[in-house]
mmCIF file of the N, C-alpha and C atoms, coordinates in Angstrom:
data_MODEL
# 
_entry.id   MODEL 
# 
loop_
_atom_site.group_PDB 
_atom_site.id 
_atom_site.type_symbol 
_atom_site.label_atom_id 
_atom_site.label_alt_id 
_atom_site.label_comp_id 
_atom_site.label_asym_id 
_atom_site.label_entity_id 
_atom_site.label_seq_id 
_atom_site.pdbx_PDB_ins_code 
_atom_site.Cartn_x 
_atom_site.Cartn_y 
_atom_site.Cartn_z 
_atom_site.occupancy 
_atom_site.B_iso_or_equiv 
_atom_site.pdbx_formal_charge 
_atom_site.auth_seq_id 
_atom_site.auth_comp_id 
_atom_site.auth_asym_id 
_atom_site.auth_atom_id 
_atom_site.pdbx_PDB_model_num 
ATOM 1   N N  . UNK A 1 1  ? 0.817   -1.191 0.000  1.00 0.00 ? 1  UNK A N  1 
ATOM 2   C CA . UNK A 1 1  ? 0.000   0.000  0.000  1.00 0.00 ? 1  UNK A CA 1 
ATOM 3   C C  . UNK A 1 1  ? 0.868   1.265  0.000  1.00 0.00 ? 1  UNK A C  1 
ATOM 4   N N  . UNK A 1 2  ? 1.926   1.201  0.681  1.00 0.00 ? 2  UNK A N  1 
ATOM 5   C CA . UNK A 1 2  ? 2.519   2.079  0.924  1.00 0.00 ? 2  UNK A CA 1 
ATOM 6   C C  . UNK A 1 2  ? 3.441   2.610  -0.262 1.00 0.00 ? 2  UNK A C  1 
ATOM 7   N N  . UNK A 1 3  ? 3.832   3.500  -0.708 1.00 0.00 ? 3  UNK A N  1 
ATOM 8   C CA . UNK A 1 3  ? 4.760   4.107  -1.753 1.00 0.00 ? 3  UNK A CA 1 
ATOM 9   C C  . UNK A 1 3  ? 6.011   5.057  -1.371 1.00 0.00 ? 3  UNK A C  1 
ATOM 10  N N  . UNK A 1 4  ? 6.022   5.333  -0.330 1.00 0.00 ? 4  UNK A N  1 
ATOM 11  C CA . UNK A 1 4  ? 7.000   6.362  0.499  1.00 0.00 ? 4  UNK A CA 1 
ATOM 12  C C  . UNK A 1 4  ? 8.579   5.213  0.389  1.00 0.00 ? 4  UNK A C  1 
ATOM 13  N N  . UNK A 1 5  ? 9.532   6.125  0.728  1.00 0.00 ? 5  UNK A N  1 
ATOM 14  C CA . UNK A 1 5  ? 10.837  5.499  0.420  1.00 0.00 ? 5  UNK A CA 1 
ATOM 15  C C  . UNK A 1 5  ? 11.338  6.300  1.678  1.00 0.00 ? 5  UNK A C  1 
ATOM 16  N N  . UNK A 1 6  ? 11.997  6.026  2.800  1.00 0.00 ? 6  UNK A N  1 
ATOM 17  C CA . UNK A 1 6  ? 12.148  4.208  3.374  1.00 0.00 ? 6  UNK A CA 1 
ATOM 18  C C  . UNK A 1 6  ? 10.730  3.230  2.919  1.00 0.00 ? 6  UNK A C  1 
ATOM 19  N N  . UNK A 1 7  ? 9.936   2.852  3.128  1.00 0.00 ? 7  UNK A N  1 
ATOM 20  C CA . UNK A 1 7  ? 8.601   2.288  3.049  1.00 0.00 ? 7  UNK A CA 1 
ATOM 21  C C  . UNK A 1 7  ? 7.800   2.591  4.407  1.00 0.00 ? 7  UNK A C  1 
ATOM 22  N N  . UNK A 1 8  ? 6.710   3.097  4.806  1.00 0.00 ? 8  UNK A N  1 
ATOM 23  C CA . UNK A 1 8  ? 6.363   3.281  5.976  1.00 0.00 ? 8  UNK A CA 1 
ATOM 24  C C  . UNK A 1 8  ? 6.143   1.686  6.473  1.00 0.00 ? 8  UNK A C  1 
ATOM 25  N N  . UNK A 1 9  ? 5.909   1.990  8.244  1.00 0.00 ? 9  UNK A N  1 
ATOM 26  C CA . UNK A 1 9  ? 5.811   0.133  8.890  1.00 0.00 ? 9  UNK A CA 1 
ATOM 27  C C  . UNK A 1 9  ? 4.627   0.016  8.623  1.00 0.00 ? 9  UNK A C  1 
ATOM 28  N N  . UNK A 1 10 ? 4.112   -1.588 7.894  1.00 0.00 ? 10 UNK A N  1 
ATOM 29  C CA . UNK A 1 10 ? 3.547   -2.001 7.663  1.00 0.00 ? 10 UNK A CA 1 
ATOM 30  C C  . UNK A 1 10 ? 2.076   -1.828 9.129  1.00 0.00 ? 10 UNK A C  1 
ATOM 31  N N  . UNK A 1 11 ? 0.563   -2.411 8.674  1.00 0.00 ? 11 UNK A N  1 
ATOM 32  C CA . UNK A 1 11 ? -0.451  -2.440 9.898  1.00 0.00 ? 11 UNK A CA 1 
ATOM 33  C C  . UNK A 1 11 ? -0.121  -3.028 11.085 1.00 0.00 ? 11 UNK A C  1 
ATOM 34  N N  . UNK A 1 12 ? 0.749   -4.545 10.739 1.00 0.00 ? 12 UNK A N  1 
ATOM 35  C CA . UNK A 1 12 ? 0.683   -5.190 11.695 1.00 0.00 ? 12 UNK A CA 1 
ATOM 36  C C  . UNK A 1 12 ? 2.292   -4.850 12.576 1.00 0.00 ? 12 UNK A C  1 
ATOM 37  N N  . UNK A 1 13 ? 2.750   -4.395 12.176 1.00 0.00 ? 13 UNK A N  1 
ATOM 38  C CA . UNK A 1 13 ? 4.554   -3.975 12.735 1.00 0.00 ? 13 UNK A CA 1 
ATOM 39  C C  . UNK A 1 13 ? 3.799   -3.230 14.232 1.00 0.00 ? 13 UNK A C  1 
ATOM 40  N N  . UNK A 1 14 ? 4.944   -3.067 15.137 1.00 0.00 ? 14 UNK A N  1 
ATOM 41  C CA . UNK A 1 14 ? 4.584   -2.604 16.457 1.00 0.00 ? 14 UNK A CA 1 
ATOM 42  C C  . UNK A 1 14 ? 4.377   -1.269 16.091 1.00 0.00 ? 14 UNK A C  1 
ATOM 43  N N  . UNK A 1 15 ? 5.382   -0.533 15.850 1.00 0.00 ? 15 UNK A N  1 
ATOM 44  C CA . UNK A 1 15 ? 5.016   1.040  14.833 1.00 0.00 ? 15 UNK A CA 1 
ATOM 45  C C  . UNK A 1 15 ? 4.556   1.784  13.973 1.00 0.00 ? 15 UNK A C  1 
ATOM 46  N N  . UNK A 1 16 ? 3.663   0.505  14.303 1.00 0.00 ? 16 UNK A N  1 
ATOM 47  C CA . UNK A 1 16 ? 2.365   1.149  12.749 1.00 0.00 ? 16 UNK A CA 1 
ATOM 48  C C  . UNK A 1 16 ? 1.506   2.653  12.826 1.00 0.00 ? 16 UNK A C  1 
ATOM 49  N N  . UNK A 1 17 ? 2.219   3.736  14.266 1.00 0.00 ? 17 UNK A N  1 
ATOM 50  C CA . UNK A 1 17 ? 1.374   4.191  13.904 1.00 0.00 ? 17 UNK A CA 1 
ATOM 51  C C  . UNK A 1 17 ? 2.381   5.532  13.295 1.00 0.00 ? 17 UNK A C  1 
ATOM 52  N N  . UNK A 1 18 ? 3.736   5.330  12.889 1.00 0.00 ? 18 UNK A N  1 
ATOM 53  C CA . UNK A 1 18 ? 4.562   6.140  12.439 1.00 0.00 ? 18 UNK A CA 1 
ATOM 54  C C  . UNK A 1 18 ? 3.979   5.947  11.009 1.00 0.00 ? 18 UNK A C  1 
ATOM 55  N N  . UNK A 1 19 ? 3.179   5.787  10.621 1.00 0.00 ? 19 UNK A N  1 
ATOM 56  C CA . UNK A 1 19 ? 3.147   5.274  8.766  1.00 0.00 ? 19 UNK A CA 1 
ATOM 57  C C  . UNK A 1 19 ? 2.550   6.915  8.315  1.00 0.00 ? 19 UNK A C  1 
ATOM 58  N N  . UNK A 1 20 ? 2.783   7.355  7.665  1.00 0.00 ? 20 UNK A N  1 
ATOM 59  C CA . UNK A 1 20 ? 2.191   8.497  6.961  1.00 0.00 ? 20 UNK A CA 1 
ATOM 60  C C  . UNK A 1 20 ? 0.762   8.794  6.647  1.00 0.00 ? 20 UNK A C  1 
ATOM 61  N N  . UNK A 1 21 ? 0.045   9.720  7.602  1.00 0.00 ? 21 UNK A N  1 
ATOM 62  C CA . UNK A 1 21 ? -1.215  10.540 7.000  1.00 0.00 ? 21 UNK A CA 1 
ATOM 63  C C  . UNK A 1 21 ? -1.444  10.261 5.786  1.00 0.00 ? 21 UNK A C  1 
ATOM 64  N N  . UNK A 1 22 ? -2.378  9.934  4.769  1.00 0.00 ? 22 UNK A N  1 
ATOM 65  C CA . UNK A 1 22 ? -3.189  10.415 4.025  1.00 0.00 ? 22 UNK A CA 1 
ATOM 66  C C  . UNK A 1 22 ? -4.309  11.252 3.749  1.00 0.00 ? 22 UNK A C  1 
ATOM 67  N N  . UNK A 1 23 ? -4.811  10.842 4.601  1.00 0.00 ? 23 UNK A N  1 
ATOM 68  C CA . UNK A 1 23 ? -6.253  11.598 4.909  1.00 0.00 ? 23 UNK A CA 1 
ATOM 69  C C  . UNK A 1 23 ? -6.291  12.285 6.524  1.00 0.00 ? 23 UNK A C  1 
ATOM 70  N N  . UNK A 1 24 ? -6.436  13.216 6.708  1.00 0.00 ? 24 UNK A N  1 
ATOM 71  C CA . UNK A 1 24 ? -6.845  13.767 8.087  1.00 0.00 ? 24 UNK A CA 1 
ATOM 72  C C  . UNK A 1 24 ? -8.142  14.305 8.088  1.00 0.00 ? 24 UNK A C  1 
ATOM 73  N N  . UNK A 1 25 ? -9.095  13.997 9.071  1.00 0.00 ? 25 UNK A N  1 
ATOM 74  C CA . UNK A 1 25 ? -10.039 14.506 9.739  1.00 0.00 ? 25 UNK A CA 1 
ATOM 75  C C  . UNK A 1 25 ? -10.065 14.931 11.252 1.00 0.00 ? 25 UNK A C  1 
ATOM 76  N N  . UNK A 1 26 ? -9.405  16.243 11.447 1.00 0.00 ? 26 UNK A N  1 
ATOM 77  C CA . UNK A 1 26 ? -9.319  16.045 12.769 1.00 0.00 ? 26 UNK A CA 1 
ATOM 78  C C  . UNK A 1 26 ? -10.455 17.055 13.745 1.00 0.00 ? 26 UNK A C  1 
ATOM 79  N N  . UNK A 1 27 ? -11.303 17.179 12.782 1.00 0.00 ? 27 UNK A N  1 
ATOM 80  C CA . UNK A 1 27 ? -12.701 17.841 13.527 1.00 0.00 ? 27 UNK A CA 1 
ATOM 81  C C  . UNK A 1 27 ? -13.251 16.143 13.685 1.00 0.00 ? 27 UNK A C  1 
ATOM 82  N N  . UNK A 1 28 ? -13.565 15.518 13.129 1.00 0.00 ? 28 UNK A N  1 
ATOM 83  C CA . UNK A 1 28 ? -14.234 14.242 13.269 1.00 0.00 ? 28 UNK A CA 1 
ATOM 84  C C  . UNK A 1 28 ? -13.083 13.110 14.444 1.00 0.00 ? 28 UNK A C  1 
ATOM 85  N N  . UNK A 1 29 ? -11.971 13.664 14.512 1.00 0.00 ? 29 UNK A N  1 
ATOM 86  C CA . UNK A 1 29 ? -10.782 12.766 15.550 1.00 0.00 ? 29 UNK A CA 1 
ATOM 87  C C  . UNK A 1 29 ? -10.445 11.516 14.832 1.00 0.00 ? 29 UNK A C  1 
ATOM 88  N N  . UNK A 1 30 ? -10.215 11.553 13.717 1.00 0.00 ? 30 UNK A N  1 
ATOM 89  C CA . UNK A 1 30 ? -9.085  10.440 12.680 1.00 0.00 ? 30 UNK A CA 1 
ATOM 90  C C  . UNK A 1 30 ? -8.676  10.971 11.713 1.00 0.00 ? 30 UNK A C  1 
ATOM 91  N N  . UNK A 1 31 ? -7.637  9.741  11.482 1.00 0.00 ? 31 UNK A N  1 
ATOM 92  C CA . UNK A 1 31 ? -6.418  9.986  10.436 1.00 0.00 ? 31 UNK A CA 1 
ATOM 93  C C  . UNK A 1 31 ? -6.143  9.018  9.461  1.00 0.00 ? 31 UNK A C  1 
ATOM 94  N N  . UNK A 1 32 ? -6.481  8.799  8.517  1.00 0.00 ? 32 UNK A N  1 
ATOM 95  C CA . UNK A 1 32 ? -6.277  7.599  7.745  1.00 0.00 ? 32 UNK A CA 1 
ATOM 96  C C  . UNK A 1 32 ? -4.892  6.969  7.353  1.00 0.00 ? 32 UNK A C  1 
ATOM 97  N N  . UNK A 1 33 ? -3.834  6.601  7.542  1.00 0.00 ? 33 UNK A N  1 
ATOM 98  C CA . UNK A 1 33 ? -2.442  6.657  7.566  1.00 0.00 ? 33 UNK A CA 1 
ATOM 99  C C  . UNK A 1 33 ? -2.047  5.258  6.141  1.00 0.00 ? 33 UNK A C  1 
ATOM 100 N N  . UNK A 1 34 ? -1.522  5.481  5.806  1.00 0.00 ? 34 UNK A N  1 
ATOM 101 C CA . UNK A 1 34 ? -1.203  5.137  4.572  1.00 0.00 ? 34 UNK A CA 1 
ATOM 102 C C  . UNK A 1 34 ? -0.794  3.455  4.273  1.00 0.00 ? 34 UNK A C  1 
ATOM 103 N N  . UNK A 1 35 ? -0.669  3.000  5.432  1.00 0.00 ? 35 UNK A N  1 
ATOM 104 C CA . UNK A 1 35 ? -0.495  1.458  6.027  1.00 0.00 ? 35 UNK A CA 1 
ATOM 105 C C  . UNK A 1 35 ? -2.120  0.782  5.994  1.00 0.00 ? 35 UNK A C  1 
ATOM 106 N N  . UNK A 1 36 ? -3.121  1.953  5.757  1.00 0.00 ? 36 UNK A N  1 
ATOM 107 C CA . UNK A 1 36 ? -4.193  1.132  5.856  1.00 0.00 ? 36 UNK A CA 1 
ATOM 108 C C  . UNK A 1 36 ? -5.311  1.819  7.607  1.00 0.00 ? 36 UNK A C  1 
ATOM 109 N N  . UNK A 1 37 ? -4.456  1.985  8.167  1.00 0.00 ? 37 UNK A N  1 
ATOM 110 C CA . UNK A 1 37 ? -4.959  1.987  10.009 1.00 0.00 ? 37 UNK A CA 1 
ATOM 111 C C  . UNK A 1 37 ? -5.512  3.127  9.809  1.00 0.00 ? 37 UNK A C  1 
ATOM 112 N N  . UNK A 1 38 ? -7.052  3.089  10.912 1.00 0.00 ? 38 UNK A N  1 
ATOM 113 C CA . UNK A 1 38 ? -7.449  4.200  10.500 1.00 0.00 ? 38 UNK A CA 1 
ATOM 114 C C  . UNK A 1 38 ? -7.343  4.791  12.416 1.00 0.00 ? 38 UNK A C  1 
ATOM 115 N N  . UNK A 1 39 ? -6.211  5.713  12.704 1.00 0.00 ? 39 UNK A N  1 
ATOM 116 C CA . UNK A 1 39 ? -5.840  6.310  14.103 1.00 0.00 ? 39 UNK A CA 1 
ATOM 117 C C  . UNK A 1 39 ? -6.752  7.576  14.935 1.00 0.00 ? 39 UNK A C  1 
ATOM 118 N N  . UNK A 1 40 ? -7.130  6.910  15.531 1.00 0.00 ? 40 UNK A N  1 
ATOM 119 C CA . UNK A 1 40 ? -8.164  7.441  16.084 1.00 0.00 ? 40 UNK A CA 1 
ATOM 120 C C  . UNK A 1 40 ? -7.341  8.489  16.942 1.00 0.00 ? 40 UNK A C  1 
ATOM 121 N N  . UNK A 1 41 ? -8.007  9.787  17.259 1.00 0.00 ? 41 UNK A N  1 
ATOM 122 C CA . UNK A 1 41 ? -7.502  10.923 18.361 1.00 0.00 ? 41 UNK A CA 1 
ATOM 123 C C  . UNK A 1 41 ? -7.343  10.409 20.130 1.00 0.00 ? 41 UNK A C  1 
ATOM 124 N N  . UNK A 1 42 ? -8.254  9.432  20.214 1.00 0.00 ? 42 UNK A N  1 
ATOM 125 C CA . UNK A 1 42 ? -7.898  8.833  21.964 1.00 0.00 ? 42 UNK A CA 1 
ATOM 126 C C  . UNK A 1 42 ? -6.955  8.100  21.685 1.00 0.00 ? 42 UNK A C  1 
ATOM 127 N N  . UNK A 1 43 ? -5.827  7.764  20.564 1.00 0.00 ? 43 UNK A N  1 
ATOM 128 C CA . UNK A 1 43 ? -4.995  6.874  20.444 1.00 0.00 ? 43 UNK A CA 1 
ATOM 129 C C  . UNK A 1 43 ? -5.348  5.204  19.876 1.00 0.00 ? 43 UNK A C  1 
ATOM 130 N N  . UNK A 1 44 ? -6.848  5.124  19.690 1.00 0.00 ? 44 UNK A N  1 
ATOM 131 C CA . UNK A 1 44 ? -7.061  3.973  19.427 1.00 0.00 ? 44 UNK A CA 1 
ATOM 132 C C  . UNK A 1 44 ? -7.502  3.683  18.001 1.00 0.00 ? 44 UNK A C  1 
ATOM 133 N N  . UNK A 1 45 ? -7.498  2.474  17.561 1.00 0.00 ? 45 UNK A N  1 
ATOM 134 C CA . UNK A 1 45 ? -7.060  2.218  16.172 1.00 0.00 ? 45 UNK A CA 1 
ATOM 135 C C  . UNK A 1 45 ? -8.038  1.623  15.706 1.00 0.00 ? 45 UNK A C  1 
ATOM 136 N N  . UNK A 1 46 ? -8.548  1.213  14.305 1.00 0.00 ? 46 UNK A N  1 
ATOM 137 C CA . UNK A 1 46 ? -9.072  0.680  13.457 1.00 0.00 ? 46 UNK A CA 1 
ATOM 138 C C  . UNK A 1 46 ? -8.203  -0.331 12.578 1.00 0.00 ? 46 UNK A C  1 
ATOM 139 N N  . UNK A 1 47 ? -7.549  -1.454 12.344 1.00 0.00 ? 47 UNK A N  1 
ATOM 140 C CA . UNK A 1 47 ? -6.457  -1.784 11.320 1.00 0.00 ? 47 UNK A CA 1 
ATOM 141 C C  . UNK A 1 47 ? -7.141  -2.323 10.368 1.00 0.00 ? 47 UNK A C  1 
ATOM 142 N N  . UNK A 1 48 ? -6.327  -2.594 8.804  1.00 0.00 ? 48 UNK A N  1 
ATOM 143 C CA . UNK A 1 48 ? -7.122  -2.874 7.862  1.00 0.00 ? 48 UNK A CA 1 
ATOM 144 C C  . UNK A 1 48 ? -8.246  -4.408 8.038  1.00 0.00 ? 48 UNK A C  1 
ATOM 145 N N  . UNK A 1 49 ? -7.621  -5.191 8.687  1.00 0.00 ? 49 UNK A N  1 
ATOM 146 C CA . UNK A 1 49 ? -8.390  -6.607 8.725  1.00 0.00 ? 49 UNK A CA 1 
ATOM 147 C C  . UNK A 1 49 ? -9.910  -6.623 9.622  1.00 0.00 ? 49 UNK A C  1 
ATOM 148 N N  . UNK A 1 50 ? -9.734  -5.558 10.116 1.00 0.00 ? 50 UNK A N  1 
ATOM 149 C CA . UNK A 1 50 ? -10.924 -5.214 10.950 1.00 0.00 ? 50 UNK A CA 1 
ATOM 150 C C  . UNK A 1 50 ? -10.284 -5.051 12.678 1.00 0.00 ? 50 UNK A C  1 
ATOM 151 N N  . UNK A 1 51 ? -9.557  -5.936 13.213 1.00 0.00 ? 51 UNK A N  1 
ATOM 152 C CA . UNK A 1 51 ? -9.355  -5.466 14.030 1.00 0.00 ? 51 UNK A CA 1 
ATOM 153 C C  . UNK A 1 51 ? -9.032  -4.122 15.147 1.00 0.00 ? 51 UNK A C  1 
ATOM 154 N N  . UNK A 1 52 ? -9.618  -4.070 16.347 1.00 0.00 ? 52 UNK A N  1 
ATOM 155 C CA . UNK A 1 52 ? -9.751  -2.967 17.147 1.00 0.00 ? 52 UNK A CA 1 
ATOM 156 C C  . UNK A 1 52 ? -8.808  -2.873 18.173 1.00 0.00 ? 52 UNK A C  1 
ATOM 157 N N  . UNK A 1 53 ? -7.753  -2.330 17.673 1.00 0.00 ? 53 UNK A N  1 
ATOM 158 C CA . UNK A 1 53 ? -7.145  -1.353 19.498 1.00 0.00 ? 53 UNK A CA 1 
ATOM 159 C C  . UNK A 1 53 ? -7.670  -0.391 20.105 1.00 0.00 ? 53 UNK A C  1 
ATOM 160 N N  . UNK A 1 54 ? -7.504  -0.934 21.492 1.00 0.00 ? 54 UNK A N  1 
ATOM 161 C CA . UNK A 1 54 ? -8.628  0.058  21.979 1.00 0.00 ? 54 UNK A CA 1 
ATOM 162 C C  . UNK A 1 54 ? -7.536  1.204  22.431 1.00 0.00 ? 54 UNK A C  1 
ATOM 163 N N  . UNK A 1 55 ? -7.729  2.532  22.925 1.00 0.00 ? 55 UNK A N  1 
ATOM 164 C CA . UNK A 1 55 ? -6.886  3.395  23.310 1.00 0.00 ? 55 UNK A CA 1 
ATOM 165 C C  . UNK A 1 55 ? -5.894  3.061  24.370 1.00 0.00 ? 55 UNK A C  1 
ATOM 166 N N  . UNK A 1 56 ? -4.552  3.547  23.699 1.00 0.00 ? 56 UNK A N  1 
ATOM 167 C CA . UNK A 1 56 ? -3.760  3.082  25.095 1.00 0.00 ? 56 UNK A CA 1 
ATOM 168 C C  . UNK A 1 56 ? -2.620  4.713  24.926 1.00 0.00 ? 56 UNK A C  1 
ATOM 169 N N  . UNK A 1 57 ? -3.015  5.515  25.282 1.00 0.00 ? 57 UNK A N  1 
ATOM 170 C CA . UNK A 1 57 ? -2.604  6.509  26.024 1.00 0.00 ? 57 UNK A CA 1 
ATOM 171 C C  . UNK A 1 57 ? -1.544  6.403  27.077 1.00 0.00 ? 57 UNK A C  1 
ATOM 172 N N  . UNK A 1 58 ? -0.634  6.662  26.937 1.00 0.00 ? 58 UNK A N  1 
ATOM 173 C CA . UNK A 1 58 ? 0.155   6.724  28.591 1.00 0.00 ? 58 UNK A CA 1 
ATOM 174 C C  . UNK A 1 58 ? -0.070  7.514  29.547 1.00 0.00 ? 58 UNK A C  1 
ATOM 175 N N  . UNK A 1 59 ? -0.454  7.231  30.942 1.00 0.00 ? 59 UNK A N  1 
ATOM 176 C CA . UNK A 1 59 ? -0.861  8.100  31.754 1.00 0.00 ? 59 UNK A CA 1 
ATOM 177 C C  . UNK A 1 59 ? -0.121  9.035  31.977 1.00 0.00 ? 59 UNK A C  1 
ATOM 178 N N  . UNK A 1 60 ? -0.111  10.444 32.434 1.00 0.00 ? 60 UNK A N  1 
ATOM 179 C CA . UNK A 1 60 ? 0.625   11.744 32.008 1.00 0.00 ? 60 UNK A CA 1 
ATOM 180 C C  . UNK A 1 60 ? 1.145   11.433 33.591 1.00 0.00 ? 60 UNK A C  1 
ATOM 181 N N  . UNK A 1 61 ? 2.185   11.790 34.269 1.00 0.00 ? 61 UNK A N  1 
ATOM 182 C CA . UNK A 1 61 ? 1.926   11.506 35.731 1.00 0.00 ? 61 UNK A CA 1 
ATOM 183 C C  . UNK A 1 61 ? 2.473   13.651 36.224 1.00 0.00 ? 61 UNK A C  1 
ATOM 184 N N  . UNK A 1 62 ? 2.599   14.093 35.443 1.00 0.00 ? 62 UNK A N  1 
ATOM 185 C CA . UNK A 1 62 ? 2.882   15.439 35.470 1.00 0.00 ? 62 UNK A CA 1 
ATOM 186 C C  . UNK A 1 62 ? 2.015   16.250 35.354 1.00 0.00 ? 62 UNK A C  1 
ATOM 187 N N  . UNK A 1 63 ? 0.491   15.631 35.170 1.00 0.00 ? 63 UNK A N  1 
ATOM 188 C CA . UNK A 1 63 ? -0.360  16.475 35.426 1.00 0.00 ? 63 UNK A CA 1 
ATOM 189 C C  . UNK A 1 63 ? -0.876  16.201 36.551 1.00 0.00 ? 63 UNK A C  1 
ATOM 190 N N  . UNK A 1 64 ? -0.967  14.826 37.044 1.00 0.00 ? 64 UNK A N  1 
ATOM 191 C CA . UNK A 1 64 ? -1.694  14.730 38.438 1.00 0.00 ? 64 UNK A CA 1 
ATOM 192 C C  . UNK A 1 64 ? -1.731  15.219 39.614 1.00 0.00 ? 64 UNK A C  1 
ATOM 193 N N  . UNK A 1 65 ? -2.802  16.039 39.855 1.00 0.00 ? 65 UNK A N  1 
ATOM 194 C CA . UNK A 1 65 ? -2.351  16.881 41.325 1.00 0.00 ? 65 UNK A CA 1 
ATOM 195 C C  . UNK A 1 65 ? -3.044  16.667 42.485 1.00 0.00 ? 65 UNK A C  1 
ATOM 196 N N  . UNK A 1 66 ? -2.536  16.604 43.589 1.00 0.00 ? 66 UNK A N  1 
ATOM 197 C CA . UNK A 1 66 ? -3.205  15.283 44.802 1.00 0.00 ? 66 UNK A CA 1 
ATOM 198 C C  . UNK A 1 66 ? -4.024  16.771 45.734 1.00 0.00 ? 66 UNK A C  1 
ATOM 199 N N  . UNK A 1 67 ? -4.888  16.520 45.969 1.00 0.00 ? 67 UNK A N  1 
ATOM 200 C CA . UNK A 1 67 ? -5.678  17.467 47.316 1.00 0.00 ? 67 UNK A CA 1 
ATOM 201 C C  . UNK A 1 67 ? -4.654  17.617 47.968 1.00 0.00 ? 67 UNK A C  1 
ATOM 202 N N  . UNK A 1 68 ? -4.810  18.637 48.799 1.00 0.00 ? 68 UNK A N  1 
ATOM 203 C CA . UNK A 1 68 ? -4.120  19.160 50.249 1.00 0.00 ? 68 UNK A CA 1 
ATOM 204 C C  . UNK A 1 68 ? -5.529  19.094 51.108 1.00 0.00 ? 68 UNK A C  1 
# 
């Protein structure tokens, strides 16, 4: 699918989500990326075979602020 030179990482590679934009919608919160995956704004994914990642965000720990 891909045409870019290096080649972007394939859907199923761990870094699939470095693959290149094609399409952006980011009033609607996706990105269609050129591997096929369609990257959702909470971080979670669509890949071409159908399968669903669900969001996996890393928790920020620099925003958390505890009561006094």
């Amino acid at each position: 699918m891909c045409q870019h030179q290096p080649a972007c990482p394939t859907s199923d590679s761990a870094d699939r989500e470095a693959a290149r934009p094609v399409a952006s919608h980011p009033e609607q919160g996706w990105s269609l990326l050129c591997n096929g995956v369609v990257l959702f704004e909470d971080t979670g994914e669509l890949l071409p075979d159908g399968q669903v990642i669900g969001p996996h965000r890393s928790a920020r720990t620099d925003r958390i602020v505890t009561a006094a």
